[in-house]
VOTORLO-93825 format. One record per residue: residue in one letter; z negated, y, x negated of N, C-alpha, C in turn. Coordinates in pm, whole numbers, padded with zeros to 5 digits, always signed. Each point is the difference from the previous one (the first is absolute). Last residue first. Layout:
VOTORLO-93825
AZYXZYXZYX/...
***
This chain:
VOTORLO-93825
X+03594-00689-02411+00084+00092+00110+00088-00116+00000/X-00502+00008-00239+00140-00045-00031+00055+00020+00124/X-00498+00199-00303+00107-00067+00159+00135+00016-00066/X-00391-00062-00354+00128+00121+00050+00077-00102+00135/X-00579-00091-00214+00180-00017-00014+00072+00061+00080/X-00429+00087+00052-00029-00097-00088+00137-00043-00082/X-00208+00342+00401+00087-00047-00036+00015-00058-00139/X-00437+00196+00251+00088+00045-00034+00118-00095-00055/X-00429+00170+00347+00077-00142-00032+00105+00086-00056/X-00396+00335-00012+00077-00045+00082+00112-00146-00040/X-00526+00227-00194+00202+00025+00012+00043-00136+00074/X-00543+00151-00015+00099-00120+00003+00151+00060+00050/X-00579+00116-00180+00176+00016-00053+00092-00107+00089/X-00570+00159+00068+00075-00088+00015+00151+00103-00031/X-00558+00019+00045+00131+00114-00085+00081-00093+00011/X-00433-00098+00281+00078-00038-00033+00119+00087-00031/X-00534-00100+00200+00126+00125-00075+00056-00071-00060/X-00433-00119+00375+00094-00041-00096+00092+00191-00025/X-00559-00235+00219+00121+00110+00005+00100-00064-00145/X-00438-00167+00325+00060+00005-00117+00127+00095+00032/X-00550-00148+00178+00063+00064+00033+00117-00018-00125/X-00377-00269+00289+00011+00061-00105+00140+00082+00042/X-00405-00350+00285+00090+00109-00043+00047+00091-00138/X-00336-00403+00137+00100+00039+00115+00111+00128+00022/X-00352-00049-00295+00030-00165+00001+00123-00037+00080/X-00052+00525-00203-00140-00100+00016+00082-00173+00020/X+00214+00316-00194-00075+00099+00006-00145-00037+00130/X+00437-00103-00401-00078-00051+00103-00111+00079+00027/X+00531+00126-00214-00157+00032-00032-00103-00068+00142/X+00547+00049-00335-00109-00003+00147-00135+00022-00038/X+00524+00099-00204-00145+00039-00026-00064-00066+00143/X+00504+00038-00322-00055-00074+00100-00173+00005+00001/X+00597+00094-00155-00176+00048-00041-00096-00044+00133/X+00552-00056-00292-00114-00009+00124-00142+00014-00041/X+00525+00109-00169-00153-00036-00047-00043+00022+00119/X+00550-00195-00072-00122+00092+00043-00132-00026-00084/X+00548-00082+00092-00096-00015-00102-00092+00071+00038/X+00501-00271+00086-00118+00071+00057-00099-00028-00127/X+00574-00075+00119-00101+00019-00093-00168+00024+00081/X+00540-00299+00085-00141+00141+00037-00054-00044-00110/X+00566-00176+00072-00172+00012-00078-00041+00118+00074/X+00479-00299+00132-00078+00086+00004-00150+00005-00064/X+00399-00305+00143+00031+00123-00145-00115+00104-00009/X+00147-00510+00282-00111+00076+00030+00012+00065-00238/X+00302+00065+00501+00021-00081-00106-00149+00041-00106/X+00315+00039+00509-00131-00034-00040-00006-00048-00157/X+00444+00282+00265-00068-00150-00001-00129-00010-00052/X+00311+00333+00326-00113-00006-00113-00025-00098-00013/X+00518+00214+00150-00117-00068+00042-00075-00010-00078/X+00547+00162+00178-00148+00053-00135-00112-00068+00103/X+00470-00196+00116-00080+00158-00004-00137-00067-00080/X+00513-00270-00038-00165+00041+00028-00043+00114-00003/X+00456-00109-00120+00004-00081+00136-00210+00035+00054/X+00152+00140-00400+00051+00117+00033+00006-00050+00215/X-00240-00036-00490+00001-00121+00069+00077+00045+00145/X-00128+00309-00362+00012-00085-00066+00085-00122+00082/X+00099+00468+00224-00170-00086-00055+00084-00092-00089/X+00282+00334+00152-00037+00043-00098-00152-00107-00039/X+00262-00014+00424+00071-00029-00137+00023+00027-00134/X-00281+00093+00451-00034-00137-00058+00098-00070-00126/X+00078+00478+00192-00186-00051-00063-00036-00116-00043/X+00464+00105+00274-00031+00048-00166-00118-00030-00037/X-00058-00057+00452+00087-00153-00100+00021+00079-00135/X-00235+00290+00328-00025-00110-00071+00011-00164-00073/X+00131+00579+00110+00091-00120-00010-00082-00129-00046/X+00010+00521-00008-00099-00038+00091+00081-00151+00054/X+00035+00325-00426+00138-00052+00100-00097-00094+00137/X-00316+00267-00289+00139+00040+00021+00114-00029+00119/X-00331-00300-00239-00045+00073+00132+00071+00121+00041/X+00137-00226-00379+00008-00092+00127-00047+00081+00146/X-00107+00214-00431+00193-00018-00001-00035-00125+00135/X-00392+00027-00161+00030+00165+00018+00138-00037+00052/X-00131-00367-00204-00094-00004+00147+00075+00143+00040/X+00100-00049-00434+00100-00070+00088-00035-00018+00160/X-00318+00228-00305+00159+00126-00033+00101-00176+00128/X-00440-00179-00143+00036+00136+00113+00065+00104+00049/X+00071-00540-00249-00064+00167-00020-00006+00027+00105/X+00134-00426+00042-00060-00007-00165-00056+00145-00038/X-00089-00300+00500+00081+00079-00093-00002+00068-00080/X-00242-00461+00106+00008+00122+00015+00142+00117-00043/X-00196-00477+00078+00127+00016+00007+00036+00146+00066/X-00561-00148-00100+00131-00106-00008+00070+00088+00061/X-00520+00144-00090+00093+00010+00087+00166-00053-00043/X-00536-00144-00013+00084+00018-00153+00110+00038+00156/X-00535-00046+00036+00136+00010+00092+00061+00049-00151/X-00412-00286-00152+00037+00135+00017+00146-00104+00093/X-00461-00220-00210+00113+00029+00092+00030+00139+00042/X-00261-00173-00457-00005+00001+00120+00103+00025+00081/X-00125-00082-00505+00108-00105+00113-00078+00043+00176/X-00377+00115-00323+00139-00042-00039+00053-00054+00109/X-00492+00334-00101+00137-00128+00117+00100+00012-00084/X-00498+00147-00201+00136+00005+00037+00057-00093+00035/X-00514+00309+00013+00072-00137+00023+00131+00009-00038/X-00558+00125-00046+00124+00080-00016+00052-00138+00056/X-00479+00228-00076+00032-00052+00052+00193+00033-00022/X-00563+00122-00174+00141+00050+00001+00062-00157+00037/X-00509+00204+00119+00120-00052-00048+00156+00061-00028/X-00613+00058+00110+00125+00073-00093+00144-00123-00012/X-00578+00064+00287+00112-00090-00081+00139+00083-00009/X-00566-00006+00161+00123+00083-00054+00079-00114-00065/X-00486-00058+00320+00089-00051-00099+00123+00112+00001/X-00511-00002+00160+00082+00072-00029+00088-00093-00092/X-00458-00138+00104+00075-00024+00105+00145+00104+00051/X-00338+00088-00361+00011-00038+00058+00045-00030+00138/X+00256+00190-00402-00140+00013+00062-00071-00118+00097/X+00428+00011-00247-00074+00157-00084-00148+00044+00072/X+00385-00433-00040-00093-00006+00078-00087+00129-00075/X+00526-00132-00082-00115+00015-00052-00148+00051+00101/X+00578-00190-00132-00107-00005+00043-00134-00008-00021/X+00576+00031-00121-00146+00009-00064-00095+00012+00109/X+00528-00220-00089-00086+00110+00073-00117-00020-00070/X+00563-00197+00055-00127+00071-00082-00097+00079+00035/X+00520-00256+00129-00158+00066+00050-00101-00022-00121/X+00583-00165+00188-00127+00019-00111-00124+00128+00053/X+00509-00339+00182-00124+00103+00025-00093-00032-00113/X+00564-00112+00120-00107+00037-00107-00092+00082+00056/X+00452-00278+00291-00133+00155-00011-00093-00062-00107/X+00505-00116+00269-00087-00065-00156-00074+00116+00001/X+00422-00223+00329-00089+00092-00031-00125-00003-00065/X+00373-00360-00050-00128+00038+00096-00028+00150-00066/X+00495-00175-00215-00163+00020+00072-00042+00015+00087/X+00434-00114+00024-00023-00026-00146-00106+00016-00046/X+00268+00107+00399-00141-00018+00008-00037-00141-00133/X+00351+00366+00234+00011-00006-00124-00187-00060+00019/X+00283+00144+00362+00144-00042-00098-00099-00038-00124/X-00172+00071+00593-00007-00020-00159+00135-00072-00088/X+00038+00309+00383-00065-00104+00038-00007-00012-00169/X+00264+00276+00399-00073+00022-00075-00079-00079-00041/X+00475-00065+00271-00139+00057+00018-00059+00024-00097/X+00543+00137+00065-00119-00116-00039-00143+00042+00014/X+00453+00133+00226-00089+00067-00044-00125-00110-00033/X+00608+00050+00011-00175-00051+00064-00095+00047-00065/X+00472+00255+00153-00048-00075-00114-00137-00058+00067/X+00485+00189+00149-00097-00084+00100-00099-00081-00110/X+00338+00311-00171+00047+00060+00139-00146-00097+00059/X+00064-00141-00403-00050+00132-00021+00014+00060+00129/X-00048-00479+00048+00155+00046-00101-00112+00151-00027/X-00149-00589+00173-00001+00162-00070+00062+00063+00000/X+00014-00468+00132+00072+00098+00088-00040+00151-00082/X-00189-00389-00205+00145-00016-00044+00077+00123+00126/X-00482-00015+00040+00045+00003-00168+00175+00017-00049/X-00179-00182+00394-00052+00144+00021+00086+00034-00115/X-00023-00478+00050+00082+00112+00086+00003+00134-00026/X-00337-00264-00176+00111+00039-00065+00130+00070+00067/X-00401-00202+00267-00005+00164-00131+00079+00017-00071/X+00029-00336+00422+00036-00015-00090+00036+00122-00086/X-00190-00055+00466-00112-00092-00085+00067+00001-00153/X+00228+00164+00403+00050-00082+00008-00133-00061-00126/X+00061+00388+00375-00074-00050-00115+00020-00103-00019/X+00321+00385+00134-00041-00109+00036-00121-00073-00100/X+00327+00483+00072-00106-00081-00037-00047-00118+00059/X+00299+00413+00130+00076-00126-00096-00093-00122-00014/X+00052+00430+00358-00131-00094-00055+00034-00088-00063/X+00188+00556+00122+00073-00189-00063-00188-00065-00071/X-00058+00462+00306+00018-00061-00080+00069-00126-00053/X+00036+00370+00433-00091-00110-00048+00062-00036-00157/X+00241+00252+00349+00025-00181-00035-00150-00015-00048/X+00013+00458+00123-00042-00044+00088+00029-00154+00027/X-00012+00309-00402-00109-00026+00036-00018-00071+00123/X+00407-00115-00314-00067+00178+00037-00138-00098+00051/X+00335-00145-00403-00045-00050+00126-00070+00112+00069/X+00186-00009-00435+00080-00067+00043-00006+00013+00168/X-00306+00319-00330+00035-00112+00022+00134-00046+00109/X+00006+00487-00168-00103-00074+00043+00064-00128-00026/X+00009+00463-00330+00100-00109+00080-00160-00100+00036/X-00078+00432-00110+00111+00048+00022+00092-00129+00052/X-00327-00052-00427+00029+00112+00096+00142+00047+00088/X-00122-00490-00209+00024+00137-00060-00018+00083+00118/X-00078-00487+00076+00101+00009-00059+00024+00152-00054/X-00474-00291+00123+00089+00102+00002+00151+00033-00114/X-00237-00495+00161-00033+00168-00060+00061+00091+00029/X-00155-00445+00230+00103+00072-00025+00013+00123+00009/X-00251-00528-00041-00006+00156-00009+00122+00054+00018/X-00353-00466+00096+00145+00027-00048-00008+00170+00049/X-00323-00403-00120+00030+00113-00025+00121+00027+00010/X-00376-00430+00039+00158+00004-00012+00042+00169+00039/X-00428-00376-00196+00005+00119+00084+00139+00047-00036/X-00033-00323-00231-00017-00070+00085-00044+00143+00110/X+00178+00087-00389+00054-00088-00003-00057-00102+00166/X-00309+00242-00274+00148+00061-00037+00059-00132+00035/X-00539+00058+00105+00111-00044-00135+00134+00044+00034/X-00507+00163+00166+00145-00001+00081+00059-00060-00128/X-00548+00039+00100+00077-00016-00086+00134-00043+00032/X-00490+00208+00161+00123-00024+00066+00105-00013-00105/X-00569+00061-00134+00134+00083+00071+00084-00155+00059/X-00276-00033-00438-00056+00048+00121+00130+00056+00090/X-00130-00184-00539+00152+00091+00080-00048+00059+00137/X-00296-00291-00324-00013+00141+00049+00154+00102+00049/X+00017-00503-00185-00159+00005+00146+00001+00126+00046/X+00270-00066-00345+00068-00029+00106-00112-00023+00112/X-00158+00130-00453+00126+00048+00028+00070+00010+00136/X-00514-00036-00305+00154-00051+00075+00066+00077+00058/X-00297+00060-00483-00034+00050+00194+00137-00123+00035/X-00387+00027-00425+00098-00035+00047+00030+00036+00138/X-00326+00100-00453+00001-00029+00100+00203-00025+00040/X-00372+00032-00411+00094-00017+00036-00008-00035+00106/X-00425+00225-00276+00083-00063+00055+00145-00030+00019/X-00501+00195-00263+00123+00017+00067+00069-00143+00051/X-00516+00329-00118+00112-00136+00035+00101-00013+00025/X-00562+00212-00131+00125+00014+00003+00113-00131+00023/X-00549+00265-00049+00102-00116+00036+00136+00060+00024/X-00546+00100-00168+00144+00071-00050+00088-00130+00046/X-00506+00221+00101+00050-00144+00011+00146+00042-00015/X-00579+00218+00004+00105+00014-00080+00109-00128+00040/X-00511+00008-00006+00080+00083+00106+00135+00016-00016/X-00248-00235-00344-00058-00079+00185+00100+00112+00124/X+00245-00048-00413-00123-00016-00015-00019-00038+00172/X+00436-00024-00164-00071+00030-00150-00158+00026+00015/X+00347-00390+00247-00125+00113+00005-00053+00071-00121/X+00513-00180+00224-00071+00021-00100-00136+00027+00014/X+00404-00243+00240-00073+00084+00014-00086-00056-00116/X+00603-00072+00095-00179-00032-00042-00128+00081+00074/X+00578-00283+00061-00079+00136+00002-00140+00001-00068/X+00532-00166+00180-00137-00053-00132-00051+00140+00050/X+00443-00320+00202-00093+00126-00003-00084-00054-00103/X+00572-00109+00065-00189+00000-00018-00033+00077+00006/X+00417-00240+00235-00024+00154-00010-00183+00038-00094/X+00591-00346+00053-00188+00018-00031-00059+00150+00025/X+00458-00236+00186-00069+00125+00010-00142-00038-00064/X+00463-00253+00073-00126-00026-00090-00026+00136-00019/X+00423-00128+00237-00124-00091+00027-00085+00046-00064/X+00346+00333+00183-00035-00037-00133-00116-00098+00078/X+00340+00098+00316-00048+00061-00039-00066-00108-00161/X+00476+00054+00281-00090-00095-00071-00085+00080-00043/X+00488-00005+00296-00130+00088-00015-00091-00078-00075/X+00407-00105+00208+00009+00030-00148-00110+00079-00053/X+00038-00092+00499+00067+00077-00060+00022+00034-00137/X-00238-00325+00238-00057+00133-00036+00048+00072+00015/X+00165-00423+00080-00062+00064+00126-00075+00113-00047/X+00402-00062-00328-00061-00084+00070-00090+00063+00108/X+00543+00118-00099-00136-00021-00014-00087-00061+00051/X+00418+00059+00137+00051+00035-00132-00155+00023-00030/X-00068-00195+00375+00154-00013-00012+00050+00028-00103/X-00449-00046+00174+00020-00107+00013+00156-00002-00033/X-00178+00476+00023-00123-00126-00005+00087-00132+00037/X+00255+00471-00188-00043-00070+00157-00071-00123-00040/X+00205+00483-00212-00027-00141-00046-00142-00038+00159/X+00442+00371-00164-00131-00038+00065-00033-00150-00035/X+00202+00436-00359+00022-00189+00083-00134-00012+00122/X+00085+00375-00301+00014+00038+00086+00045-00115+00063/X-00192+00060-00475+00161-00073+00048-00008+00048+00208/X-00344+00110-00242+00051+00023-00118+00150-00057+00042/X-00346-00029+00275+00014+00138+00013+00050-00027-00126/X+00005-00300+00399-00052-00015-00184+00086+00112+00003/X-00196-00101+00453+00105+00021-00072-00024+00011-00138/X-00221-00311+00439+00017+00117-00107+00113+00016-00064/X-00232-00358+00405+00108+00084-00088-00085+00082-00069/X-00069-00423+00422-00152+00139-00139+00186-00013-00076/X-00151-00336+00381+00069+00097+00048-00022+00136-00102/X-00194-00523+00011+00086+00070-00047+00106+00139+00033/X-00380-00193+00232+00100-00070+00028+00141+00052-00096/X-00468+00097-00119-00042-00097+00103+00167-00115+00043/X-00062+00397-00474-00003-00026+00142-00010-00143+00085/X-00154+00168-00523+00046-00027+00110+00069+00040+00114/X-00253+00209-00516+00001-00002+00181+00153-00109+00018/X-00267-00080-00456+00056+00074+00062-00002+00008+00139/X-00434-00138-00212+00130-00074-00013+00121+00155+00073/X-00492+00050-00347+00093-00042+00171+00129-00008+00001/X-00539-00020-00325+00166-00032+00022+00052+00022+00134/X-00398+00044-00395+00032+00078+00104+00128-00090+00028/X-00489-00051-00302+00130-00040+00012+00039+00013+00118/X-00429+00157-00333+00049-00016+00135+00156-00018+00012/X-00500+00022-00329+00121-00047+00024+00079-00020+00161/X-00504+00178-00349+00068-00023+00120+00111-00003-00011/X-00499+00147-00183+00147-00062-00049+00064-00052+00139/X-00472+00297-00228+00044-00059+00148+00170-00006-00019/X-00530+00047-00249+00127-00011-00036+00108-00072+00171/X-00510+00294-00208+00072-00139+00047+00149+00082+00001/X-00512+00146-00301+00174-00024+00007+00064-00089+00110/X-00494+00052-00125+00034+00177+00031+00161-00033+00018/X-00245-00387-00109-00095+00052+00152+00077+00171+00013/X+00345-00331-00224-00087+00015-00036-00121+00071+00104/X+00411-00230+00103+00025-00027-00165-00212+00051-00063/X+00223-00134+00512-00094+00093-00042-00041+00007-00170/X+00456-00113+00326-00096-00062-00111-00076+00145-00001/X+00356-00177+00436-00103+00086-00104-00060-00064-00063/X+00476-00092+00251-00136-00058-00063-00062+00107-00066/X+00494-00170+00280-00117+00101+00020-00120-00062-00073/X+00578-00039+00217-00135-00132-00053-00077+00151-00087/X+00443-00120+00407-00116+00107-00071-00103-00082-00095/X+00537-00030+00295-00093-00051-00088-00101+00069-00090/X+00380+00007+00458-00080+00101-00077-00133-00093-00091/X+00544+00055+00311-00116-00094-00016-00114+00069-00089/X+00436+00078+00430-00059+00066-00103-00161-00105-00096/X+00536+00008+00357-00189-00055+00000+00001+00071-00144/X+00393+00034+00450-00060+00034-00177-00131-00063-00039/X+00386+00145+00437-00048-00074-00047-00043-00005-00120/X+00179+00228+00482+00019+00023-00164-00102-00117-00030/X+00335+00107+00419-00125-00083-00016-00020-00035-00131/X+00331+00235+00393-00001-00030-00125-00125+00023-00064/X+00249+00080+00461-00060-00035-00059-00004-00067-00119/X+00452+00216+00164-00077-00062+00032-00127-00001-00019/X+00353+00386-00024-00041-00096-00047-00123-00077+00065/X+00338+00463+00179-00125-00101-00061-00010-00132-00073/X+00366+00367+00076+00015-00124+00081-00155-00087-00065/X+00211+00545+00047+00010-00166-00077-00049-00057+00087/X+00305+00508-00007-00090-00069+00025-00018-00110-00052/X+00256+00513-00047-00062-00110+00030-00108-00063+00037/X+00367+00468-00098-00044-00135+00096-00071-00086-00084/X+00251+00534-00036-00034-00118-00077-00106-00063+00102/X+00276+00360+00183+00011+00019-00181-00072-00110-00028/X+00307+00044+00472-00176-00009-00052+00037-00007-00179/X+00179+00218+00561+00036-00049-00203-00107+00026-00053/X+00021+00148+00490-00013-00193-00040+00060-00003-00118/X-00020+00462+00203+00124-00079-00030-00006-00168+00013/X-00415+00270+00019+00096+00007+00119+00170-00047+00010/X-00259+00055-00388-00093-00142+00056+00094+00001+00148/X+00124+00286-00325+00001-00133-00065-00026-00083+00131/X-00085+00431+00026+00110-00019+00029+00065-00155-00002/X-00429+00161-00176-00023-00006+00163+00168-00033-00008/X-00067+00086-00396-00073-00151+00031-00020+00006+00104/X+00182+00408-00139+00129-00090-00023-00091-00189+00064/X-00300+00356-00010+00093+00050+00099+00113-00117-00014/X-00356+00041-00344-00059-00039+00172+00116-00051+00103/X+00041-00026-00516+00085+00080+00076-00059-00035+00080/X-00061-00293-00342-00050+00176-00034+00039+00116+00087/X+00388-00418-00055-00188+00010-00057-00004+00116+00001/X+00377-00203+00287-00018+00118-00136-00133+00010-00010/X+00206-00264+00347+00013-00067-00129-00014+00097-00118/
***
């Protein structure tokens, strides 16, 4: 029971005193559910033989995630409340994405002469949300965790190594359970999942370029190309502890119930909720040269100076 000690952790083990245990209790199948809809409308005007004109409208929507047999939690990371689909919430989870995503495009091409063609265009685009989770999704409350931390250096559990562990757990289907058995000695560990879908992820694209035919059957073209995301999804880390001078002082007393009585939420361990706080930038010039070099073959080459800083935080995480 003395961390960091080969020798004292062989003694440990030959004694049967165990420094910290556990195990869970799987969760059932669980069967996500969502639809997504998408309204486009599109028209070129050729305004003039050197000017067309290209307009466009697109309407985005998806419904929050579901589950099949209601079996879906989260923890509201501002109140450390679980909230359960059909019991202190609805089958979203109080989740509501925004109905009315317009996204327009426009764009043009110019001919300033016979060789020569200047187009450009921007856009609004839209991403989803709950289509691109992918993976194995565990809710809190229905996968059943039971732990037992380490009581300090130096003292073992209740139970040695050769009783075996206390199997308290029963899956009785009712997540609040969990919630209300919490203490800091046996905290839960909420899953990770969306707290804040108030937007669709939101991308601005624009483009500008010049194109120019310098020979025959030689075209060159020069762009500049850029984009910015809004409201993208970032890991926001929840019921953190408040410094590292107090993390420092815990790890010390090698005691992880003190640790949990310094979190915000002191019955919960620290977890990442999904929240979409995040912007990119990108910006490049592209360059672009081919060249036909009979009917059946030609040849092209690209360059691209491209800027793109890293997703950066949009608003101040909350602990």
């Amino acid at each position: 029971t003395t961390a960091g000690n080969a020798v004292n952790a062989l003694a440990d083990f030959l004694l049967g005193e165990v420094k910290s245990a556990a195990y869970s209790i799987p969760q059932p199948m669980i069967g996500r559910r969502g639809f997504n809809l998408g309204f486009y409308v599109q028209d070129d005007w050729k305004i003039t033989p050197k000017l067309t004109l290209n307009l466009g409208l697109r309407h985005e929507y998806e419904s929050a995630m579901t589950t099949s047999n209601g079996m879906f939690s989260r923890v509201d990371p501002s109140t450390g409340q679980m909230l359960v689909a059909g019991k202190n919430a609805s089958a979203s989870l109080d989740l509501s994405p925004p109905k009315f995503n317009f996204g327009p495009r426009m764009g043009f091409a110019y001919a300033l002469d016979r060789k020569t063609v200047v187009r450009s265009a921007f856009g609004v685009f839209y991403y989803q949300l709950f289509a691109n989770l992918g993976g194995v999704l565990n809710f809190a409350g229905y996968t059943l965790n039971q732990s037992y931390n380490s009581l300090g250096r130096g003292v073992p559990q209740t139970f040695s190594l050769s009783q075996g562990m206390p199997l308290p757990l029963v899956q009785n289907y009712d997540p609040l359970a969990v919630i209300k058995a919490a203490t800091a000695s046996n905290p839960l560990t909420p899953t990770g999942f969306y707290s804040d879908v108030h937007h669709l992820p939101e991308n601005l694209q624009w483009n500008f370029g010049i194109q120019r035919e310098i020979a025959r059957g030689t075209v060159a073209e020069v762009s500049y190309v850029g984009s910015h995301a809004y409201h993208l999804p970032l890991y926001i880390r929840d019921n953190v502890l408040p410094s590292f001078l107090v993390a420092e002082l815990i790890t010390n007393t090698g005691n992880n119930v003190q640790s949990q009585l310094y979190r915000p939420f002191p019955y919960l361990n620290g977890w990442s909720e999904i929240r979409n706080v995040g912007d990119s930038e990108y910006d490049s010039l592209q360059f672009r040269f081919s060249r036909e070099l009979s009917k059946s073959l030609s040849i092209m080459a690209n360059y691209t100076f491209a800027k793109a800083p890293l997703q950066i935080l949009r608003q101040v995480m909350h602990v």
